[in-house]
N, C-alpha and C positions, 0 to 999 in steps of 0.2 A: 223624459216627461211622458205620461202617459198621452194615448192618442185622444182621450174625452178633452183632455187640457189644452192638448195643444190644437184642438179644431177650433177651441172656446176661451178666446185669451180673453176677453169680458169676465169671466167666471174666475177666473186666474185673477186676474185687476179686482175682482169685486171681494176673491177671498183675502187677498195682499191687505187693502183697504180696510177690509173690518178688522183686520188684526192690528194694522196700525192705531187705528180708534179705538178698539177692544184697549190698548197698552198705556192710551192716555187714560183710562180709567184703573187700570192695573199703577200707575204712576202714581195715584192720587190716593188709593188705595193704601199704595206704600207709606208715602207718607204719614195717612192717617195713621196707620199702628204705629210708626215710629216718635210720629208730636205725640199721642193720646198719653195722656200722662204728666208730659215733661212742661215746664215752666216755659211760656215766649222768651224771647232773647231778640225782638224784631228791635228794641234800641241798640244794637249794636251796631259798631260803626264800619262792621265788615258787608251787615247786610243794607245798612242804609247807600253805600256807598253801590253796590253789586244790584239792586232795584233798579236805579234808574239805568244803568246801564245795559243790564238785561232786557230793562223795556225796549230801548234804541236799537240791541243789536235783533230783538224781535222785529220789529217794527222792520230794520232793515231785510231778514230775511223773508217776510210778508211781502216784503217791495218785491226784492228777488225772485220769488214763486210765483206771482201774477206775471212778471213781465217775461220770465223764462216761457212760461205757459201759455202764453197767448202769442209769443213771439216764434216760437216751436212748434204749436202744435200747427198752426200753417205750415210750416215748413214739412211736414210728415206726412200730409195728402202728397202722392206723389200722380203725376197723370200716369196715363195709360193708354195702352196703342187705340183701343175705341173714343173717337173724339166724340168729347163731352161727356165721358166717364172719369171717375174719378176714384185712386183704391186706398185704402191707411193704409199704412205699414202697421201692422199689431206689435210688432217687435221697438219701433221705434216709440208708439204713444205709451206704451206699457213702461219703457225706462223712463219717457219724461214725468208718467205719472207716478211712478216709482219715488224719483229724485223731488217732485212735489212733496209726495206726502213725507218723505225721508225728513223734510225741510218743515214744516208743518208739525211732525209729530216732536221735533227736536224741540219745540216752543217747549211742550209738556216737561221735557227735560230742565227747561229752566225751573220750572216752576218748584218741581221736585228738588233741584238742587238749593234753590233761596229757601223753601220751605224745612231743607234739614239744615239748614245755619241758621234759620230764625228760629224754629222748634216754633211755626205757628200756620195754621192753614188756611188765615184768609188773606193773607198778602201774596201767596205766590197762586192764590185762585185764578186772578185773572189768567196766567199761563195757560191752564188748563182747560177755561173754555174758551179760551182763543185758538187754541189748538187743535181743538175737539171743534171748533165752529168753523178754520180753516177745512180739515177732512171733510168734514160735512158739506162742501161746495164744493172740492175739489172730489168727489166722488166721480165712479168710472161713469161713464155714458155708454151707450150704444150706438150712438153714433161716432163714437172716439176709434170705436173696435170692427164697425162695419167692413168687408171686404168686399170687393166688386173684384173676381175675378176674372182676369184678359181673356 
């Protein structure tokens, strides 16, 4: 890792991050060339069937991402020998934010996958700016990446 990177792991989280968001647009994308043309097929009974459950197993890992995150990322302020300092670990908030958006952009994945079995792109929308609306809060902070050195 170059040394610009690794003095500046914000910058690192913040390029990770557009790229993941950059993909749920690259996602929707795909789909569009691959529906434009082709007949719906959203009455089928593979995709009425895969919607709702896609929604739930969404819904679930939304659950998952909020409470990992808020439950983590306290845990990754570690103290330090000057009392009433406080330093992140960059290595630690950078994986949990990793495995956030990892979990976040996987939404977009639904959406792409019911959208090439329905061959129609307003039923697997909502995925994708659920996805795209998760990144967008779960963005890096600077305060995530702060370091108070001992």
């Amino acid at each position: 890792m170059p040394s610009a990177a690794r003095s500046n792991p914000l910058f690192v989280a913040r390029v990770v991050w557009a790229a993941l968001l950059a993909a749920v647009a690259v996602h929707y994308g795909i789909l569009l060339v691959l529906v434009r043309g082709g007949q719906p097929t959203s009455s089928s009974v593979l995709t009425s069937l895969l919607l709702p459950l896609l929604l739930v197993i969404a819904a679930l890992q939304s659950a998952i991402v909020w409470f990992v995150r808020r439950r983590f990322l306290a845990v990754a302020v570690e103290p330090v020998s000057i009392p009433g300092e406080q330093r992140t670990d960059p290595t630690r908030i950078f994986s949990l934010h990793v495995v956030c958006w990892g979990l976040a952009e996987a939404i977009a994945v639904f959406g792409l996958v019911l959208g090439i079995l329905a061959r129609d792109l307003d039923t697997p929308a909502v995925f994708f700016v659920w996805s795209a609306g998760m990144l967008l809060a779960l963005r890096p902070r600077a305060e995530h990446f702060h370091a108070v050195t001992p």
